[in-house]
N, C-alpha and C positions, 0 to 999 in steps of 0.2 A: 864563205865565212870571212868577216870583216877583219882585217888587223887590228882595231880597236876593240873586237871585241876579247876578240884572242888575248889581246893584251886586259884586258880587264878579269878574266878568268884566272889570269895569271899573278897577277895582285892578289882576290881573294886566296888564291890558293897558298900563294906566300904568307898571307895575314892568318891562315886556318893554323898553316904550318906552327908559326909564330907563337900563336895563342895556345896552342897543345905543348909545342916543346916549356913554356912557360907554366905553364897549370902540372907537366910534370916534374921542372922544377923545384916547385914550392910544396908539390906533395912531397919529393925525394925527401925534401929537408926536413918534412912535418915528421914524418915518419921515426928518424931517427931519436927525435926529440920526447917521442911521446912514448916509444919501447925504451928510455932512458929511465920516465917518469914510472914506466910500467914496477921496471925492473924495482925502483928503490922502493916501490910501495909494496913489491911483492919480498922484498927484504927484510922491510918492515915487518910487513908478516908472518916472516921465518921468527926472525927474532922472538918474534910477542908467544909463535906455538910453543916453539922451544921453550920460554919462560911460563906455560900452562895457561896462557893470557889470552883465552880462546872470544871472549868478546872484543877484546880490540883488536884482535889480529882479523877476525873476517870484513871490518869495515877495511880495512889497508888491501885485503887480498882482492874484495868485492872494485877498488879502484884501478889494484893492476890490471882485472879484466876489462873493466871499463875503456882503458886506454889500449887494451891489445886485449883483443879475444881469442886469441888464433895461435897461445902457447898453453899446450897441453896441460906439463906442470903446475900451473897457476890455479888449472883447474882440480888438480892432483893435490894441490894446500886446502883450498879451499874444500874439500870433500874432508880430508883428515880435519882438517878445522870440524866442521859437520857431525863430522862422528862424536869427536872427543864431548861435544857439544848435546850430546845424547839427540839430535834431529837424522835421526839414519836415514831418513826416506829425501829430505834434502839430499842428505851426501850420497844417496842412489844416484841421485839427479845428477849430481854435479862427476861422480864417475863417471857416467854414460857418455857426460862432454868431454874428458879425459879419450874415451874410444871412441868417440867421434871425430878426434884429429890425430888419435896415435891407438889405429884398431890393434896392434902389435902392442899388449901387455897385457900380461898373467899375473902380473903383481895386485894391477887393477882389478882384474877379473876372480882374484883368491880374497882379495875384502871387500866387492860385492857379495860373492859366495857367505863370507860369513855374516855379515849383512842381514843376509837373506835368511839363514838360518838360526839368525838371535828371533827374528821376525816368526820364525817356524815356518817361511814359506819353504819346504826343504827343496820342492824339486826345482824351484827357480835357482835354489843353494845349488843346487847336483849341475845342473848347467851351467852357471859359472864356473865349477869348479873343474869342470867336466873342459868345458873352454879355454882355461889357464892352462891344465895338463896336457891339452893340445898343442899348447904353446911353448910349453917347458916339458917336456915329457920325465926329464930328470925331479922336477918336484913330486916327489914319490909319495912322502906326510899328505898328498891330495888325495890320494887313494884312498887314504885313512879319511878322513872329511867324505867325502866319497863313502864310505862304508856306512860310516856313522850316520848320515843322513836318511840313508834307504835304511837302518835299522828306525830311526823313528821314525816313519812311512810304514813300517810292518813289513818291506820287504824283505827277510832275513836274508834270505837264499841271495837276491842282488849284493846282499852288506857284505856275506859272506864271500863270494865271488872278489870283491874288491878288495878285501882283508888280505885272501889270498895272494891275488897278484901282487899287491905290498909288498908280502913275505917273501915270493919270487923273486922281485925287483932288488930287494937289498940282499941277501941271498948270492946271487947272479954276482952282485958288485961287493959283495961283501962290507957290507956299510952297516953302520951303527943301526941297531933296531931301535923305534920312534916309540918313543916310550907309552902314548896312547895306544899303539896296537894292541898291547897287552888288554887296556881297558875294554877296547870296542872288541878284540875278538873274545872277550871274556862274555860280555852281554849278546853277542852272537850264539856261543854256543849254552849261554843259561836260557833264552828262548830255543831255541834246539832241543832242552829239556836233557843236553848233556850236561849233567849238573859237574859231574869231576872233573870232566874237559876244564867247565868254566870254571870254577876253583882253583886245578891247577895254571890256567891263564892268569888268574888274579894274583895267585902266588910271588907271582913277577912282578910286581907292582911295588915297588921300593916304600912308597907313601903312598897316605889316606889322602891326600893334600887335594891331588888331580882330582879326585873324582865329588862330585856334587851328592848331596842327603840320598837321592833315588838312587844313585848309581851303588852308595854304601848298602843300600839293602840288599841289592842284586848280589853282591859280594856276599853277604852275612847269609842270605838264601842259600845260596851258592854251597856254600858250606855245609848249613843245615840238611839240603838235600841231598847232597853228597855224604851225608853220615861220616862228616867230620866235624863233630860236635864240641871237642878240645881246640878245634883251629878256630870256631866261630867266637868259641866264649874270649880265645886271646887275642881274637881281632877284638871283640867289641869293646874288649876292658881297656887296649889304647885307645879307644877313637875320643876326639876331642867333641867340646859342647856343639861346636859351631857345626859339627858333621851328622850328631844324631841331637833329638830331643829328650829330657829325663823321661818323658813318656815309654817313648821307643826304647830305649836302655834296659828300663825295667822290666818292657813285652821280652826282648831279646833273651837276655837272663836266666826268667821266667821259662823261656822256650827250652833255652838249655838243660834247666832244673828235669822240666818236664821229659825231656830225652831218654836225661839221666833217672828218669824212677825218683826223681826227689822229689815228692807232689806236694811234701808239706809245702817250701820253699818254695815250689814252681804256683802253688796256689797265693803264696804272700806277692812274689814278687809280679803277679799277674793283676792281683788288686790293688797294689799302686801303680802298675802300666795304667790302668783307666781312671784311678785319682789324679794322676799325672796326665791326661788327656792324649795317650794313646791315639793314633792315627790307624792302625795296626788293627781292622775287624776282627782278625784271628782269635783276638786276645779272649773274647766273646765264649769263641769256640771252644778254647782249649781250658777254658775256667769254666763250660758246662760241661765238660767232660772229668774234669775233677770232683763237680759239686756231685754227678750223678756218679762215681766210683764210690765216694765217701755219702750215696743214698741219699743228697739232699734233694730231692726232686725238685721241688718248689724255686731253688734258685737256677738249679739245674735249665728247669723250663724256662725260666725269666732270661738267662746269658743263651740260650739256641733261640728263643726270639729276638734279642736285639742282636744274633750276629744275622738273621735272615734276614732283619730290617735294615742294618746298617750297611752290610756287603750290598745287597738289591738282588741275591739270588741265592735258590736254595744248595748247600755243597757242603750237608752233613756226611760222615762216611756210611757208606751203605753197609747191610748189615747187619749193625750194630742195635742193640736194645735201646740206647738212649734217641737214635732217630725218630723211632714210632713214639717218642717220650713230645717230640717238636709235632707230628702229626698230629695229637688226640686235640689240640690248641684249637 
């Protein structure tokens, strides 16, 4: 091997050298410059959410990523931006890139979970939420979410399991009980068809506030069927407009009338439940069963066919003289 050539390998090798320490150079410097740019537009961003400014903050957040993809947080704005912005399945998206570069958070994975359950996909809900608790095992209120989920799946017995260990958890640590428990183990044990269990669950329940229109009847049921009919009637006479409808109000009422042997009453306030448009098939029921006490047969028949039409199945009580009244139809 020639000296000249040796010497020539040695050159390019210097000049390789040269050209690389130079091209890292100028990246070193780019770098700085552009997580600098990052940053103030990701600042930008905080600003604008904080200020509820959710349409200009996502153009400012969408260019801190632009310039650095590779800071979790950025993506963790950008998803709460998402949300607030009612585009959930976006801000699915943009969590997923949050545990794509930071798989360590439960925080992430507790507002996917809910996410997923405003959506009603609940088991996708139960695995996140299932994944956070993995992570935090102290997040104990997941349990609860956890519960709740498998109760709208129809799993009782899973919700109830969860509820449980809830109870254990705080218990054990002797920690403030989560004021939902009350609600979800209350609808546990009203599908359980433990009616007084669930009553006295509900009992606990400070306010009507927490609980959504469906959840209020499950309570008012609750009651009913528990034959605490003085608890139901002073539940229903607080609940505010936005909880029940005038319809519902007056079925309720109506119900109670009817408990109590007051059929005059339980018959007025059951015909303006269905002037008032009544959601409540029942109402059907238990105003043919007054028209047929008080002999009216004719409308008697007319309220047991529209509550077999309206309900979609038939669940007069057995027995009785007025059922073979809905047969001879």
């Amino acid at each position: 091997m020639s000296f000249k050539f040796i010497k020539n390998v040695f050159i390019i090798f210097l000049f390789t050298c040269l050209v690389i320490s130079c091209y890292r150079q100028v990246t070193f410097q780019s770098k700085p410059n552009d997580h600098n740019s990052a940053f103030r537009f990701y600042s930008n961003a905080v600003k604008l959410y904080n200020e509820a400014n959710y349409d200009k903050a996502l153009p400012q957040i969408n260019k801190a990523i632009d310039l650095n993809a590779r800071i979790s947080k950025y993506y963790h704005l950008k998803a709460n931006i998402l949300q607030k912005s009612n585009r959930p399945d976006e801000a699915l998206t943009a969590f997923d890139q949050v545990l794509a570069l930071r798989s360590f958070n439960p925080e992430v994975s507790e507002k996917m979970g809910l996410i997923y359950a405003r959506k009603k996909n609940y088991y996708k809900a139960i695995q996140k939420m299932k994944k956070a608790l993995a992570q935090k095992p102290n997040y104990h209120h997941l349990l609860i979410n956890i519960a709740e989920y498998y109760w709208e799946l129809g799993k009782y017995e899973f919700a109830y399991n969860f509820a449980r260990s809830y109870k254990k958890q705080v218990n054990k640590e002797q920690a403030e009980i989560y004021p939902d428990y009350y609600r979800v183990i209350g609808k546990i044990f009203f599908k359980r068809k433990d009616f007084t269990g669930a009553a006295n669950f509900f009992d606990k329940i400070e306010s009507s506030k927490m609980l959504n229109p469906d959840e209020i009847k499950i309570v008012i049921y609750s009651y009913f069927k528990a034959r605490q009919f003085d608890k139901a009637y002073e539940y229903i006479s607080n609940l505010t407009d936005d909880k029940i409808t005038i319809g519902n109000l007056y079925f309720f009422r109506s119900l109670y009338y009817y408990h109590k042997a007051n059929f005059n009453d339980a018959q007025t306030q059951f015909e303006y439940a269905i002037k008032n448009n009544t959601d409540e098939t029942l109402v059907y029921f238990y105003l043919g069963k007054i028209y047929m006490q008080n002999e009216n047969h004719e409308k008697a028949r007319q309220m047991f066919k529209l509550y077999r039409d309206k309900a979609g199945k038939f669940e007069l009580e057995e027995n009785t003289e007025f059922s073979t009244l809905l047969l001879d139809n």
